[in-house]
Backbone bond lengths (Angstrom), bond angles and torsions (degrees), N, CA, C in turn:
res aa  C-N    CA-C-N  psi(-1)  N-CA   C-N-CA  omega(-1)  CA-C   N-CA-C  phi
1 X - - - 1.465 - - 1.530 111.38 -
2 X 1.851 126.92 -48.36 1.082 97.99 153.04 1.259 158.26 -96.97
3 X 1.201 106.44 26.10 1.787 127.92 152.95 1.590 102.17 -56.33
4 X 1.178 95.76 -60.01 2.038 108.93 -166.77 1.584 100.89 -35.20
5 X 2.032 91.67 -59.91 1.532 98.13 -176.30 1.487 125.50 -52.63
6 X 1.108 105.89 -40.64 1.668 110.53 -164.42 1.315 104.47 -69.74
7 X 1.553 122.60 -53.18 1.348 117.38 156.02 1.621 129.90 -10.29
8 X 1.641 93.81 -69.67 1.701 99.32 171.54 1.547 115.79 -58.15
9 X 1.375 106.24 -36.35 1.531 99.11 -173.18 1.313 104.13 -55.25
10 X 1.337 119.05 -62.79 1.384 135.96 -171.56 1.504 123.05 -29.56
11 X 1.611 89.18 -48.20 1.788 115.45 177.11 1.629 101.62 -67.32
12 X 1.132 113.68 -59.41 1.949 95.09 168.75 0.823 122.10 -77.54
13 X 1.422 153.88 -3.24 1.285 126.43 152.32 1.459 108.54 -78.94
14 X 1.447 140.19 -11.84 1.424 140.39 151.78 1.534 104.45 -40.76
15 X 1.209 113.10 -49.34 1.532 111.31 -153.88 1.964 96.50 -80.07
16 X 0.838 82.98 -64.68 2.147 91.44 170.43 1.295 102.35 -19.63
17 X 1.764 107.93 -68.52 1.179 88.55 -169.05 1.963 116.12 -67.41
18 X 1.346 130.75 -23.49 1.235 114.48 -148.27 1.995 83.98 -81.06
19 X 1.362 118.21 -23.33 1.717 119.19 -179.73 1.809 87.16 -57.37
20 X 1.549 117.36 -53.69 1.656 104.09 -157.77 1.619 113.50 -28.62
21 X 1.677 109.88 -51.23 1.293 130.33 172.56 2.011 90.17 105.17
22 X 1.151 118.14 6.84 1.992 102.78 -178.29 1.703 86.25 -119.98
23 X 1.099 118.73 49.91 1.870 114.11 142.03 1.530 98.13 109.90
24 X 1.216 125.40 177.91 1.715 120.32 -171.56 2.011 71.83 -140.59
25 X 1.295 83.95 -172.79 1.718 107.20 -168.70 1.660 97.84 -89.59
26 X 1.279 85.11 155.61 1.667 102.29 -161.62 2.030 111.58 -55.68
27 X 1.406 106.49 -24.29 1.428 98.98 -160.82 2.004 85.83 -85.94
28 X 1.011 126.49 -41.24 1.373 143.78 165.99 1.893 119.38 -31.73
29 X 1.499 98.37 -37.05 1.574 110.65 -155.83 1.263 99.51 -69.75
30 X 1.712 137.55 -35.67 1.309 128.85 -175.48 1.413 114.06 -61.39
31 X 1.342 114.72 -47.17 1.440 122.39 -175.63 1.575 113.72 -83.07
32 X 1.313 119.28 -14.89 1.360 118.51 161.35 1.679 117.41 -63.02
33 X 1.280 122.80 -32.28 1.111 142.59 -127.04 2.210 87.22 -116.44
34 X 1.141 89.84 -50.49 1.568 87.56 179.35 1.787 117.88 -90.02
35 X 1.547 90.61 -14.93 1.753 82.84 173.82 1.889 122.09 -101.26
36 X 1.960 85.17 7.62 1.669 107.83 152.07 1.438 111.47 -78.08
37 X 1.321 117.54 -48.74 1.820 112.02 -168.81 1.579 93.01 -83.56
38 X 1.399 147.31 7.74 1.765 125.95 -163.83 1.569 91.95 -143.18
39 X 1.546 105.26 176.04 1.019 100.18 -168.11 2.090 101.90 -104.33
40 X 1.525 113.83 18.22 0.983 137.88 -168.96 1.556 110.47 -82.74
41 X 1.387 131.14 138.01 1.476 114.31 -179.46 1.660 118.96 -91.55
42 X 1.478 101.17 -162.68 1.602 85.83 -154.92 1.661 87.88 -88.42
43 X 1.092 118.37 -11.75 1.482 125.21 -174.09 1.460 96.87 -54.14
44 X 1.375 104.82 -67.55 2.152 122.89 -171.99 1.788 92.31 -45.16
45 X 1.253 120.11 -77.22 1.048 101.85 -174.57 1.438 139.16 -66.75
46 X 1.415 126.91 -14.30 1.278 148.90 144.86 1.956 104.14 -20.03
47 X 1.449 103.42 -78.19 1.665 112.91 153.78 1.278 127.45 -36.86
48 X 1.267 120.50 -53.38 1.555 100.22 -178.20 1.089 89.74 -111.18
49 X 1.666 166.84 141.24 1.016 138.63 -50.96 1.658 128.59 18.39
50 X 1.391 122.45 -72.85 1.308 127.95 150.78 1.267 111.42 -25.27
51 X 0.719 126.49 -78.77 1.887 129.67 178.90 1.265 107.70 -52.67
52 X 0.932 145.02 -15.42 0.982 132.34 -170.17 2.260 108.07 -102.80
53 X 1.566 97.51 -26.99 1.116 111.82 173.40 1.722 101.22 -71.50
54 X 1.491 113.04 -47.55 1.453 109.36 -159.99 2.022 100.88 -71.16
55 X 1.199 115.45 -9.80 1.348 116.81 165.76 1.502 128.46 -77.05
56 X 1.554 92.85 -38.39 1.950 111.00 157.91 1.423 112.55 -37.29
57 X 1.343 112.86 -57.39 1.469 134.20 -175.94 1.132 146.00 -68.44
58 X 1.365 104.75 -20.67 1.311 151.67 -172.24 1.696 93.85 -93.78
59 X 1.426 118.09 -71.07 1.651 119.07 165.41 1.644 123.51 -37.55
60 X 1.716 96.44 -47.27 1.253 105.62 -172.19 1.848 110.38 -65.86
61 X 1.211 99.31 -31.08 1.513 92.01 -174.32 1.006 111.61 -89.52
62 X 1.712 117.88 -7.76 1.923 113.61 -156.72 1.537 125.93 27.81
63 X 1.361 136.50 -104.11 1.614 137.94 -172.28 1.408 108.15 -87.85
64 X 1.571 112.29 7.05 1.211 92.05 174.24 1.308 121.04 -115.46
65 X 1.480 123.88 6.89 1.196 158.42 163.14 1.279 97.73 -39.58
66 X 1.835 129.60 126.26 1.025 147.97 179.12 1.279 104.71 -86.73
67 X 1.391 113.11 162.93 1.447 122.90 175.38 2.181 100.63 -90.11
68 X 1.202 85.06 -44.07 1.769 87.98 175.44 1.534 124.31 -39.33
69 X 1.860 91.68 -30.75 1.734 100.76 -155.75 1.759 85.42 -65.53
70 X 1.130 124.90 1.76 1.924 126.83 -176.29 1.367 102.26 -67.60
71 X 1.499 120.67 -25.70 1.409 101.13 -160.68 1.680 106.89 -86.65
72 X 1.284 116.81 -7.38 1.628 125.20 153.89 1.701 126.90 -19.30
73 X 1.888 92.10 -43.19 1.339 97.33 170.84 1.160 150.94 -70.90
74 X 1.300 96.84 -31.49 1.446 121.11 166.67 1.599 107.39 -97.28
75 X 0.966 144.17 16.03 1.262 148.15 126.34 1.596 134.84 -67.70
76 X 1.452 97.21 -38.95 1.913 111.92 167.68 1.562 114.07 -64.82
77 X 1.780 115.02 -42.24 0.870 116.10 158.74 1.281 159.78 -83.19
78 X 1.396 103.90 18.17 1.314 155.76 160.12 1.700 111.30 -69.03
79 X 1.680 97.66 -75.82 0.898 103.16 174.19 1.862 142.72 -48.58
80 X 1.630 78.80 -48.71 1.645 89.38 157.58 1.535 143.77 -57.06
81 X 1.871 90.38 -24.10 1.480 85.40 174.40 1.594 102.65 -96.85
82 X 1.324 126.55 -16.53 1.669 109.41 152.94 1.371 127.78 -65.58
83 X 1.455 126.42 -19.05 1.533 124.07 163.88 1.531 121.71 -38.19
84 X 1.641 104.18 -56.45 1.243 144.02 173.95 1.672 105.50 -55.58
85 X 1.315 115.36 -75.83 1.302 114.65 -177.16 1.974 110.57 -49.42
86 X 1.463 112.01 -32.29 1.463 118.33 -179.54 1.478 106.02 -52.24
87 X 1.328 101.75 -62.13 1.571 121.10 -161.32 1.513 101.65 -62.79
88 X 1.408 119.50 -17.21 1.521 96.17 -174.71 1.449 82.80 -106.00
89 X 1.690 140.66 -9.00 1.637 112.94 178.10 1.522 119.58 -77.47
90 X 1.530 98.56 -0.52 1.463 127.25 -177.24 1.134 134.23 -83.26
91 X 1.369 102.96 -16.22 1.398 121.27 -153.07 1.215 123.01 -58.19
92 X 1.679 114.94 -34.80 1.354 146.63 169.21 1.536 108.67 -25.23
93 X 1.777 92.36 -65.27 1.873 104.28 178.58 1.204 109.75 -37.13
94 X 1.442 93.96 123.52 1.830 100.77 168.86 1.628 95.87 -156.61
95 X 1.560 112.09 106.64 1.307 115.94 -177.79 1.514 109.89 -71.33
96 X 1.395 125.12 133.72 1.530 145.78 173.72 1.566 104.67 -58.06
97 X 1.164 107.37 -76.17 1.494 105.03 172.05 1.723 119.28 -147.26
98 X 1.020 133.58 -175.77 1.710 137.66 168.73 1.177 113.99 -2.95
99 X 1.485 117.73 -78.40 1.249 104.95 -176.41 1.551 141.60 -84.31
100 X 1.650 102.91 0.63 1.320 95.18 -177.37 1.835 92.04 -104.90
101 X 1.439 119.60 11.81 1.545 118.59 153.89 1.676 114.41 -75.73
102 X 1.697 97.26 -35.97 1.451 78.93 163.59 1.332 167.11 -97.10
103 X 1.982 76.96 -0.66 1.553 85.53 165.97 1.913 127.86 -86.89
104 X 1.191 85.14 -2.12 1.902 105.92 177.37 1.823 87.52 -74.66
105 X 1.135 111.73 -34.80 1.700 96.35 -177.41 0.864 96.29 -78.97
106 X 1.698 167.51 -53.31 1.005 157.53 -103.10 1.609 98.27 -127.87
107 X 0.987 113.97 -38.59 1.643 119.19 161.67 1.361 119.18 -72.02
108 X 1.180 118.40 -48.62 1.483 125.56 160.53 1.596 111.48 -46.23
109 X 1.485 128.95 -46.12 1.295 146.75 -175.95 1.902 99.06 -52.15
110 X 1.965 108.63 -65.22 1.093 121.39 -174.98 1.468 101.49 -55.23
111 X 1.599 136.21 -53.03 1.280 133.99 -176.06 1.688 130.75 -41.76
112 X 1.780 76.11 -40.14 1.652 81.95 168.84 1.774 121.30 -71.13
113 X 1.484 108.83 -35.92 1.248 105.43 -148.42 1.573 94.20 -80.26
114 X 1.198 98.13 -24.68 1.931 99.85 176.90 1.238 115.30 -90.48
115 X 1.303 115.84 19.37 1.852 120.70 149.80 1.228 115.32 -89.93
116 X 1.568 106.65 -45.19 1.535 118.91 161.73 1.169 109.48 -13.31
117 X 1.524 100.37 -88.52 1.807 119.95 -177.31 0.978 113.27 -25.49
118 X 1.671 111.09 -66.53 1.727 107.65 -173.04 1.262 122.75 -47.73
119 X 1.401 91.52 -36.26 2.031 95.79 -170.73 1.766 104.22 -49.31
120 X 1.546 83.00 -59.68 1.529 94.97 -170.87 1.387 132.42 -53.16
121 X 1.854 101.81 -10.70 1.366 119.05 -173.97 1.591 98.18 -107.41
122 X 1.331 109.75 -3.99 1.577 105.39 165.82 1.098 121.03 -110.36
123 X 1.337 118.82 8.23 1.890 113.26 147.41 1.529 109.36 72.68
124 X 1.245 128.65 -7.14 1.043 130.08 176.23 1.793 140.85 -47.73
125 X 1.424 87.58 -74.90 1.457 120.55 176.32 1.642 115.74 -146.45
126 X 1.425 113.10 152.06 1.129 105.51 143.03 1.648 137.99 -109.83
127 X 1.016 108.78 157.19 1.386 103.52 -164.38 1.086 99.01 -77.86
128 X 1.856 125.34 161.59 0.997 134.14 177.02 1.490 126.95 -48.32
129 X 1.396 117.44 -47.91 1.472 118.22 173.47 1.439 116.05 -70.31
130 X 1.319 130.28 0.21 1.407 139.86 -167.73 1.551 103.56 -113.74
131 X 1.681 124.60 -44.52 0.997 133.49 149.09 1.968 141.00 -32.83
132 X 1.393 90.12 -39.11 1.664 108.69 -168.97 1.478 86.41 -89.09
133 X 1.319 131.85 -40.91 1.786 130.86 -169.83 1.461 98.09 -69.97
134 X 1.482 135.69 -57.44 1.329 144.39 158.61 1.972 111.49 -25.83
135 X 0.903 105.09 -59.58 1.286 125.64 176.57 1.729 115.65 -53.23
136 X 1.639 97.98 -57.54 1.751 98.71 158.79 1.213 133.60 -59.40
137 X 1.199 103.80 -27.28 1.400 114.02 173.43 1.186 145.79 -49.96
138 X 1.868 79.74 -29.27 1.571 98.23 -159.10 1.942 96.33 -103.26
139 X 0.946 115.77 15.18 1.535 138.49 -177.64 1.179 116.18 -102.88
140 X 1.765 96.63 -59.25 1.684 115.13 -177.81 1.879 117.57 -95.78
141 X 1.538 85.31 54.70 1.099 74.53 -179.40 1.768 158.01 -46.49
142 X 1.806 97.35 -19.49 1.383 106.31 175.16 1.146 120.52 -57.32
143 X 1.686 103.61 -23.77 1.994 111.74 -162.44 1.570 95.83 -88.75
144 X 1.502 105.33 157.23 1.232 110.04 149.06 1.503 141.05 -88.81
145 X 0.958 129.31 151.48 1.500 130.27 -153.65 1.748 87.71 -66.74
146 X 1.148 152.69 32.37 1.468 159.17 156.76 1.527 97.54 -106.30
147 X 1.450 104.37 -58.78 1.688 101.36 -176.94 1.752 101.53 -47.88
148 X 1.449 112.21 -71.01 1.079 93.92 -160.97 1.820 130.98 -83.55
149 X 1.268 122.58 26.11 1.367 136.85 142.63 1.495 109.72 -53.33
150 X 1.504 106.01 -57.29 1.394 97.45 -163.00 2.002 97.33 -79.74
151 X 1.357 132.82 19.57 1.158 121.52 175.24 1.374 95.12 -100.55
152 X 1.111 111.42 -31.88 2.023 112.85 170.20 1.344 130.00 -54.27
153 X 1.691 101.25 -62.52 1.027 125.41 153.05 1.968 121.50 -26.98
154 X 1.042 93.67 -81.43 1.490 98.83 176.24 1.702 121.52 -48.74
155 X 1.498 99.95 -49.59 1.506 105.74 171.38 1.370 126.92 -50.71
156 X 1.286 102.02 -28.55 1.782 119.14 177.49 1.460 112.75 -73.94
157 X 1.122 107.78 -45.62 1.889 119.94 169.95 1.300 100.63 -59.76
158 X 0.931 142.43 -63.38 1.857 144.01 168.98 0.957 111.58 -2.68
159 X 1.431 90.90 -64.85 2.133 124.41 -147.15 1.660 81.56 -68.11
160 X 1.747 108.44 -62.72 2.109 106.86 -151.84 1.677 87.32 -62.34
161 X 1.652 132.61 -43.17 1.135 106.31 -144.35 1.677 99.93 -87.50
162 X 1.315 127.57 -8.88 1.757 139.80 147.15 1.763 102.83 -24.35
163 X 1.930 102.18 -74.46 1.234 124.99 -148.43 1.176 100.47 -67.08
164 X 1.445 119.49 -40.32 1.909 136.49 -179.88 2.108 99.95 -59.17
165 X 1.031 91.86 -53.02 2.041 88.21 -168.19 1.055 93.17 -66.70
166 X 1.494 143.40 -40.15 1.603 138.43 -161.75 1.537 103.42 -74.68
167 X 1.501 107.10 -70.56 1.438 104.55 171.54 1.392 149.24 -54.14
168 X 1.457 106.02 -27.77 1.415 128.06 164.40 1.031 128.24 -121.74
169 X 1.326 127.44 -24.80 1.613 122.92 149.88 2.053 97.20 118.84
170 X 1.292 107.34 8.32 1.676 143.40 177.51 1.032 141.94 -168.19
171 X 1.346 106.18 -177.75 1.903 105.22 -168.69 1.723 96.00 -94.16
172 X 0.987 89.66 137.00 1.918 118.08 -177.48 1.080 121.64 -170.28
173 X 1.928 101.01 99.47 1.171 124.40 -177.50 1.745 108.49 111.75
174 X 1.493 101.75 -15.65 1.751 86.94 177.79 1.522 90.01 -138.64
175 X 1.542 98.07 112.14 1.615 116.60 167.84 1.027 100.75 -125.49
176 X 1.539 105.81 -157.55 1.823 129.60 -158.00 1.713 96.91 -73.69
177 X 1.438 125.24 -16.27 1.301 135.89 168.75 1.446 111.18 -67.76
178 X 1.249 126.23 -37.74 1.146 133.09 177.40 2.137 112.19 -75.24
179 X 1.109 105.73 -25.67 1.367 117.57 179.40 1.651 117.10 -81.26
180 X 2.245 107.57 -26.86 0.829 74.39 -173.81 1.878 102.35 -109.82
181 X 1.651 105.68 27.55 1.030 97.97 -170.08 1.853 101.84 -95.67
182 X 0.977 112.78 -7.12 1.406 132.99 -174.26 2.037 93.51 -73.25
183 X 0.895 116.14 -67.00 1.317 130.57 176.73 1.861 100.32 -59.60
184 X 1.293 115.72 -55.04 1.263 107.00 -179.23 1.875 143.52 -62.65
185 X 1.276 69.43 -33.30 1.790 99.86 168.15 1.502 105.83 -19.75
186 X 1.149 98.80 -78.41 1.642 142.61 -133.30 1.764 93.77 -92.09
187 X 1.354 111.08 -31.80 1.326 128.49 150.09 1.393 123.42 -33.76
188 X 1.134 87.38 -69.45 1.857 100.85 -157.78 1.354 103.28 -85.10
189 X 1.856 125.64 -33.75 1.380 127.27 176.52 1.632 91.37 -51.79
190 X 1.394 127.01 -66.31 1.693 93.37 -163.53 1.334 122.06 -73.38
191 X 1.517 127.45 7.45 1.048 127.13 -147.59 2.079 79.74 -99.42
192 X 1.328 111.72 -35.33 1.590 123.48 -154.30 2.102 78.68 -84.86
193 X 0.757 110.02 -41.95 1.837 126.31 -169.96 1.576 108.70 -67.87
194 X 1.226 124.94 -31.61 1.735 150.36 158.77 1.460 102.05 -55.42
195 X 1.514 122.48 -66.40 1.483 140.60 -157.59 1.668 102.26 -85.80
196 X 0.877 124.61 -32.87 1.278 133.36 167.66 1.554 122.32 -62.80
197 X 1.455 114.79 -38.14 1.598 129.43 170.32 1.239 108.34 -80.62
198 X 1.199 142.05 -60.02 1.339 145.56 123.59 1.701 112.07 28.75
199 X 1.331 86.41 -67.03 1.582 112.01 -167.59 1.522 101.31 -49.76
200 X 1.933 104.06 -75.17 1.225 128.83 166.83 1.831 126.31 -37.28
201 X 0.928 108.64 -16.89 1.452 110.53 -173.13 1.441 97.81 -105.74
202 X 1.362 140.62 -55.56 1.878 142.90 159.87 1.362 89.75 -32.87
203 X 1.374 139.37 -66.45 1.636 115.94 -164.05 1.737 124.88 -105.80
């Protein structure tokens, strides 16, 4: 149940940010970016994106690739149809001007990172984009599993802001929101990971 939850959390603060209109978070930006140029939602591509990572991973590990790492799939597609369900409980959001777009990112930013947590505190699965960084890791060994998030991370911003100039001829969907949620992430998970121990030690 709180895997389930964190998921959802995660999925609205995804959606917040893509209403902010200054970029969604980096694992987000490919499928933001193509369900701007198609007539496909961000949910559909949310999913195959996913699939397409859990095939990355699948290479990356070769024989050592679990049969478990399967249940990803039916988790992405899960996820996707809460992306979808977010964005329309969202719909409302409509930032006035600059700054109250940026604090929808910055709340949107916190939403995500405290889905994170849950996931991670529900032992379940990992999600595909959390999986493939795990996976590098175990390759790249010099880096630390921080280093190589942000080699994912970044690579993914590449790819949407590639897919954005080709398809639209600009950036749509990965702005200065997207830069600072990349940096923020990773922020707020220990900050939610601090408050949480906290928690545990008072009771």
């Amino acid at each position: 149940m709180l895997f389930l939850s964190g998921m959802f959390i995660l999925s609205l603060g995804v959606a917040v940010t893509v209403h902010a209109g200054l970029g969604t978070t980096t694992i987000s930006s490919p499928p933001a970016v193509l369900a701007a140029a198609t007539s496909y939602s961000l949910g559909t591509w949310t999913v195959v994106v996913n699939v397409i990572i859990m095939i990355i991973t699948a290479l990356i590990l070769g024989r050592n690739y679990k049969a478990t790492m399967l249940w990803q799939l039916p988790i992405s597609i899960l996820f996707g149809v809460m992306c979808d369900v977010s964005l329309w409980l969202t719909r409302w959001v409509d930032p006035q001007n600059y700054l109250v777009a940026w604090m929808l990112v910055i709340l949107g930013t916190m939403a995500v990172a405290l889905g994170i947590v849950m996931q991670l505190l529900g032992q379940i699965a990992f999600m595909p984009g959390e999986a493939v960084v795990q996976a590098l890791n175990t390759k790249l060994t010099t880096l630390d599993f921080g280093a190589c998030k942000q080699i994912v991370d970044w690579t993914l911003v590449g790819i949407a802001v590639i897919i954005s100039l080709v398809t639209m001829g600009g950036l749509v969907g990965v702005r200065e929101g997207t830069v600072f949620a990349a940096f923020g992430i990773g922020f707020f998970v220990r900050l939610w990971q601090k408050l949480y121990l906290k928690s545990i030690r008072r009771n």
